[in-house]
C-alpha positions in Angstrom: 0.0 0.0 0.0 1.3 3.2 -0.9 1.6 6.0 1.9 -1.0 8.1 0.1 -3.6 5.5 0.5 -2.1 4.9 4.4 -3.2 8.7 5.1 -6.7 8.1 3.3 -7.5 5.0 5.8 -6.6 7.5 8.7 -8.1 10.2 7.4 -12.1 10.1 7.8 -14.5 9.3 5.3 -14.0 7.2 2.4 -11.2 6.3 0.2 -11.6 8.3 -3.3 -12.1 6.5 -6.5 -8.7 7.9 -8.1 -9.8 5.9 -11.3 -13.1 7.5 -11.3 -11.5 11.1 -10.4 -9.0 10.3 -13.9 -11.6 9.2 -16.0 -13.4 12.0 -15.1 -10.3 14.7 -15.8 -8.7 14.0 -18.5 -11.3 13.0 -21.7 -12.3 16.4 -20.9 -8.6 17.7 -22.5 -7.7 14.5 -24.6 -7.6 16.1 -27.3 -6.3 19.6 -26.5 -3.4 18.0 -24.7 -2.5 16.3 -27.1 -2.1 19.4 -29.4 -0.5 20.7 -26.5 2.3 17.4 -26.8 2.4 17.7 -30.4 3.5 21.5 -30.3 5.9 21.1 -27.3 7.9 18.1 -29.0 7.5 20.5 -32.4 8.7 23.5 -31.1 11.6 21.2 -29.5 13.0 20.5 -33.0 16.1 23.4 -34.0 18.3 23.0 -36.7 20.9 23.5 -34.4 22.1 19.7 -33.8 22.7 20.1 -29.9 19.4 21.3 -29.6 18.4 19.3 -31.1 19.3 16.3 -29.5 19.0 17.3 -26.1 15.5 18.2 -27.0 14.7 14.9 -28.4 15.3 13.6 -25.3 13.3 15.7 -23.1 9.9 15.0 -25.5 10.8 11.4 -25.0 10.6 11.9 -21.3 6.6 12.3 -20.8 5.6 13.8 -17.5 1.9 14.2 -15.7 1.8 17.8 -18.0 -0.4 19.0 -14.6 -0.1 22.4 -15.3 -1.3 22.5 -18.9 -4.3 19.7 -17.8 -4.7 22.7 -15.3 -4.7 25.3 -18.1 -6.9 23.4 -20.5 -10.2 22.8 -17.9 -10.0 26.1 -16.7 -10.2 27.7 -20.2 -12.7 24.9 -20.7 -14.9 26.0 -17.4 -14.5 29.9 -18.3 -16.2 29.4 -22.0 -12.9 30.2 -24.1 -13.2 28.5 -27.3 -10.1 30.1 -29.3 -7.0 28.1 -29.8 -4.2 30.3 -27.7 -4.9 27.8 -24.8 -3.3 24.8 -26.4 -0.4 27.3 -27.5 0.0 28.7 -23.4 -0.8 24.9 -22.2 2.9 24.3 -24.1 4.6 27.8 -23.1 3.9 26.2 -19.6 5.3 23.0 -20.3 8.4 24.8 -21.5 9.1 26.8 -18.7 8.1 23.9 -16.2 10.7 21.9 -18.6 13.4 24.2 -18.1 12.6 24.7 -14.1 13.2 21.0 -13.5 16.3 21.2 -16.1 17.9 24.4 -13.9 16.8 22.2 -10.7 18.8 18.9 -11.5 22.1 21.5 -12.1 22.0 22.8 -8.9 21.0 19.7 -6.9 23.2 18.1 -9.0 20.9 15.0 -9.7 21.8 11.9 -11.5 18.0 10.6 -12.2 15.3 12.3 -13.5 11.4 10.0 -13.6 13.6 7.2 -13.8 16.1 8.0 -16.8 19.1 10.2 -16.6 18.8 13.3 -16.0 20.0 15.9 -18.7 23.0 17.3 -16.8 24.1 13.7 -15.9 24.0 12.8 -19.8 25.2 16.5 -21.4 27.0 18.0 -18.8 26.5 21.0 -16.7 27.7 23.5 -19.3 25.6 22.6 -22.5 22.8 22.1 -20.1 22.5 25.3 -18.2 22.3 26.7 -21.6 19.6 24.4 -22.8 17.0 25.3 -20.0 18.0 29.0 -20.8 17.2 28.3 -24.1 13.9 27.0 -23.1 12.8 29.9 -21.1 13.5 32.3 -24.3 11.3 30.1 -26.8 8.2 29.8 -24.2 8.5 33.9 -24.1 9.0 34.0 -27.9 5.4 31.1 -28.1 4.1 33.1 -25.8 4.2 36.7 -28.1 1.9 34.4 -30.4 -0.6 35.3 -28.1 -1.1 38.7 -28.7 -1.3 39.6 -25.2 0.8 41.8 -22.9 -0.9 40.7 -19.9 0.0 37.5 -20.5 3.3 38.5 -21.1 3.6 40.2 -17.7 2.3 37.1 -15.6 4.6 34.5 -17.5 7.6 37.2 -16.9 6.5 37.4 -13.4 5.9 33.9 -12.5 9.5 33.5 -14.1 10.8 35.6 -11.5 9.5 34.3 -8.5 10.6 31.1 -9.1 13.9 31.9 -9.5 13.9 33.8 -6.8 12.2 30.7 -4.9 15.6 28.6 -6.5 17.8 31.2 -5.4 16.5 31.2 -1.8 16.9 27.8 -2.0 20.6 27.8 -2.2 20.3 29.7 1.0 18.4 27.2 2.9 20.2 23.8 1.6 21.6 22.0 4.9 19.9 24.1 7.2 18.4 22.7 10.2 16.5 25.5 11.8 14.4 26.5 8.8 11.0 27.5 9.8 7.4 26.8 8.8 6.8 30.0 7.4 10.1 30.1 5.1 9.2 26.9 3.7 5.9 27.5 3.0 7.0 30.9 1.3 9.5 28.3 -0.9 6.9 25.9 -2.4 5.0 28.8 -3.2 7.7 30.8 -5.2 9.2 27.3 -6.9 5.4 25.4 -7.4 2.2 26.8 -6.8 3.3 30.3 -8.2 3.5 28.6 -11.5 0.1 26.8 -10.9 -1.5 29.9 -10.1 -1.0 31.0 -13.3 -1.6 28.4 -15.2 -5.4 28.7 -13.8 -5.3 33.2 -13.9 -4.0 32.8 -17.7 -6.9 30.7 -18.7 -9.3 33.5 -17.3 -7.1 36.2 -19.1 -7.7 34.5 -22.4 -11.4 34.0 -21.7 -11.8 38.0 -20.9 -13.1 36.8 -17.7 -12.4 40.0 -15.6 -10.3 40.4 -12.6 -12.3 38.7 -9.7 -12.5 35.5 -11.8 -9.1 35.7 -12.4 -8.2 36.7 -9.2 -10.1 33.5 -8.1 -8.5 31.4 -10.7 -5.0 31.9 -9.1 -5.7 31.5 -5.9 -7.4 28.1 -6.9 -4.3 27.0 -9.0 -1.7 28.7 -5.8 -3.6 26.2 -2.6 -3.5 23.7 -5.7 0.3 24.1 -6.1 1.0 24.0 -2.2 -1.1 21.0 -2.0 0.7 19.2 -4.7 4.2 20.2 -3.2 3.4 18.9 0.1 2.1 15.8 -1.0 5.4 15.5 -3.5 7.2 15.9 -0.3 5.6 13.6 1.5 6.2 10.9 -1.4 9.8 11.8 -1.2 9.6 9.4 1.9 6.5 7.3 1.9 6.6 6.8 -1.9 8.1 4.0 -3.9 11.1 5.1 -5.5 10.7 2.9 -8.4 7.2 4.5 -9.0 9.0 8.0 -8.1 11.7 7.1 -10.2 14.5 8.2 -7.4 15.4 7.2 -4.2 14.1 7.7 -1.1 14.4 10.7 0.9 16.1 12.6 -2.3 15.5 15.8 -1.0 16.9 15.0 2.3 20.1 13.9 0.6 20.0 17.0 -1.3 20.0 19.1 1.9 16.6 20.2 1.5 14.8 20.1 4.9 10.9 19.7 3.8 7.7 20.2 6.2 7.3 16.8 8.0 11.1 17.2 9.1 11.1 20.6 10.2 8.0 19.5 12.1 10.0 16.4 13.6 12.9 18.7 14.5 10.7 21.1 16.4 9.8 18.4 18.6 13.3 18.4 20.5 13.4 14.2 20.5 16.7 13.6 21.4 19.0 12.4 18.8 17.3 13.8 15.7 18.8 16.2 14.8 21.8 14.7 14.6 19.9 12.2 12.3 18.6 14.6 10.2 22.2 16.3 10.1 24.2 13.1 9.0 21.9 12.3 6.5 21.6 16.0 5.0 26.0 16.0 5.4 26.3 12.2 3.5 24.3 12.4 0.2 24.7 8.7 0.3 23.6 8.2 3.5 22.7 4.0 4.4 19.1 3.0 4.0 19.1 2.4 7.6 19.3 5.8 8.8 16.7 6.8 6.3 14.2 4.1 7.6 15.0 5.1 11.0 14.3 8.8 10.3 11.0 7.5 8.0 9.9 5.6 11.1 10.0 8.6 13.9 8.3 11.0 11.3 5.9 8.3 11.2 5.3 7.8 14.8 5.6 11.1 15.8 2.5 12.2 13.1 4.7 14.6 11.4 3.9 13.6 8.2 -0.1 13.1 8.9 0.4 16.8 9.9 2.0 17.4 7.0 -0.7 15.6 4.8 -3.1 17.3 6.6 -1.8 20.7 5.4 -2.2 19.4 2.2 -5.6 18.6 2.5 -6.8 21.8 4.4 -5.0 24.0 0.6 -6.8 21.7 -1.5 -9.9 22.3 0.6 -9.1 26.2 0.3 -8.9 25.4 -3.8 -11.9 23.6 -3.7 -14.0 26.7 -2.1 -12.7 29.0 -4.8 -15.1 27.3 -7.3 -17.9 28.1 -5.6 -18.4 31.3 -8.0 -18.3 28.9 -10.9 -21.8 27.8 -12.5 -21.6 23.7 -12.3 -20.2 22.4 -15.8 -17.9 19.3 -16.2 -14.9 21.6 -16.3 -15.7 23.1 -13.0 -16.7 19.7 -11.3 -13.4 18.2 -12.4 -12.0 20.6 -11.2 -13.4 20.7 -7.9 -12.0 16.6 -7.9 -8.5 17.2 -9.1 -7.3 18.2 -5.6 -8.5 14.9 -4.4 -7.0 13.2 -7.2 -3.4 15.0 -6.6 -3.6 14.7 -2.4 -3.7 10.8 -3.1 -1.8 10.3 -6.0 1.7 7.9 -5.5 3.7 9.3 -7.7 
C-alpha cells in the first residue's frame, strides 16, 4: 500500500475512487493535450544539432503535463473556445521543462522520472544553456498570443521562481528552517506557476479580474497541495514509481515540512539524524528508515498531509463562483485526485 492510501484510511471518510476522479479529468482535455504534446515536441526540434538532440530527449521523457491539464479545464470552465490555450498549455510545459532542467544542475541529480537526468548525460555546461534556451522560446510562443498581460504574468511567475531557486541555495543543509520560510518556498518554486496556469486561462477568456483573481488563488492552494504531497512521497513513496530514491531531497540538503515539524519536537538524537543524512548524500538505507519511522510515529507527516488537505480544501472553495459544468466539477476533484496520488 502506498503511503497516500495509508493517510486516506486515517483520514475520515472514504477512500476516493482515483480511477473514477481520472476518468473523469482528462477525456475532458484528450484532445487539446494532445495538441498541446504535439506542439511542445514541435517547437523542440532546431536546426541547431545540440538542440536538437538534447530536446529529443526531453519530448521522450513524458511527464503528468499537470499544469497545462490545469490550463486546458480552466479555459474549458471559463467558455474560451479560441485556440491560444493549447499554444500557453505548451509555453507552460516549456518553462516547467526548463525549471526541472535548472533544478537537476543545482542539486546536481543523477536521475530524472527514472532515466538520466539531462545534466548527468550532457553535462552542466551545454545544459545550463539548454533550459535557458527553453525559457526564451516559451516567451518568444508566448508573443503568439497577442497579449501583454499575458506576457507580464509569465515574466512574473519567471521571476518568482527563480527567486524561490535562489532562496533555496540559501536554505540547503539548514536545520532551523521555519514553517513559514518553507511555506513561502513551495509557493515561489510550485504553486506560483500553478497559479498561473489557472489566472492565464481566465485572461484569455476575458473573464475579468475577480474571476481571475479567483482562478489563481485556486491553482496557488492547488500548487502547495501538490508540493506537500510531493514531499511527502519523497519518503513514503516507492522510488521505483517515483523514479529516485528515497528521501532525495533530504540527501540533497533540502529540509521539507514533516522534518522541520520532527525537529521542532526536540526528541533527542534527531537532529543529529537529520544532520548526517543532510551532510552524506549517500547516506545507508538504515538511517533513512529510522528517520521514515519517527516521522511516522511522531505524526509529522499526517500533519504534513493534513496541510495538504486543508490547501486543497481552500482550492476547492474558490469554485464556488463557478456555474456547475464538467470543467468546473473536475476541477473541484482534481485536488482529491493530486492529495492521493503515489507518484
Amino acid at each position: 500500500m502506498s503511503a497516500a492510501l495509508a493517510f486516506a484510511r486515517r483520514a475520515p471518510g472514504l477512500m476516493p475512487d482515483l480511477t473514477a476522479t481520472a476518468a473523469g479529468v482528462y477525456p475532458l482535455v484528450t484532445d487539446r493535450l494532445r495538441e498541446v504534446e504535439d506542439h511542445f515536441r514541435r517547437n523542440l526540434a532546431s536546426p541547431v544539432g545540440i538542440i536538437r538532440e538534447i530536446g529529443g530527449f526531453v519530448g521522450e521523457g513524458g511527464g503528468k503535463r499537470v499544469r497545462p491539464t490545469l490550463h486546458l479545464l480552466c479555459a474549458q470552465m471559463c467558455g474560451y473556445e479560441g485556440q491560444h490555450d493549447v499554444l500557453i498549455g505548451c509555453v507552460l510545459e516549456f518553462i516547467h521543462s526548463a525549471t526541472l532542467i535548472h533544478d537537476d544542475i543545482i542539486d546536481e541529480a543523477t536521475t530524472r522520472r527514472g532515466r538520466p537526468s539531462v545534466n548527468h548525460r550532457w553535462g552542466n555546461n551545454v545544459t545550463v544553456l539548454f533550459g535557458d534556451y527553453l525559457y526564451a522560446k516559451a516567451m518568444e510562443l508566448a508573443l503568439q498570443a497577442g497579449s501583454l498581460r499575458i506576457m507580464e504574468r509569465l515574466a512574473d511567475v519567471t521571476l518568482r521562481m527563480t527567486e524561490g531557486e535562489m532562496l533555496q541555495t540559501r536554505y540547503v543543509g539548514r536545520v532551523d528552517l521555519t514553517v513559514d520560510e518553507h511555506m513561502d518556498l513551495i509557493e515561489r518554486k510550485t504553486a506560483a506557476l500553478f497559479g498561473a496556469c489557472c489566472e492565464i486561462a481566465g485572461i484569455l477568456a476575458d473573464a475579468g479580474p475577480a474571476t481571475e483573481a479567483s482562478l489563481r488563488r485556486y491553482g496557488l492552494h492547488l500548487g502547495l497541495a501538490f508540493q506537500l504531497v510531493d514531499d511527502l512521497l519523497d519518503f513514503t513513496g516507492d522510488p521505483e514509481t517515483l523514479g529516485k530514491p528515497a528521501a532525495s531531497d533530504l540527501r540533497e540538503g533540502k529540509v521539507t515540512l514533516a522534518v522541520i515539524d520532527l525537529l521542532s519536537q526536540g526528541l533527542p538524537g534527531v537532529a543529529d539524524l537529520v544532520r548526517r543524512i543532510l551532510q552524506d548524500g549517500r547516506a545507508a538505507s538504515p538511517a533513512i528508515s529510522e528517520l521514515t519511522t519517527l516521522l511516522d510515529e511522531s505524526g509529522a507527516l499526517f500533519r504534513a498531509h493534513a496541510r495538504a488537505q486543508h490547501h486543497a480544501a481552500r482550492a476547492v472553495a474558490e469554485l464556488d463562483a463557478f456555474p456547475s459544468s464538467p470543467a468546473s466539477r473536475a476541477l473541484r476533484s482534481l485536488p482529491e485526485f493530486l492529495l492521493f496520488r503515489d507518484r
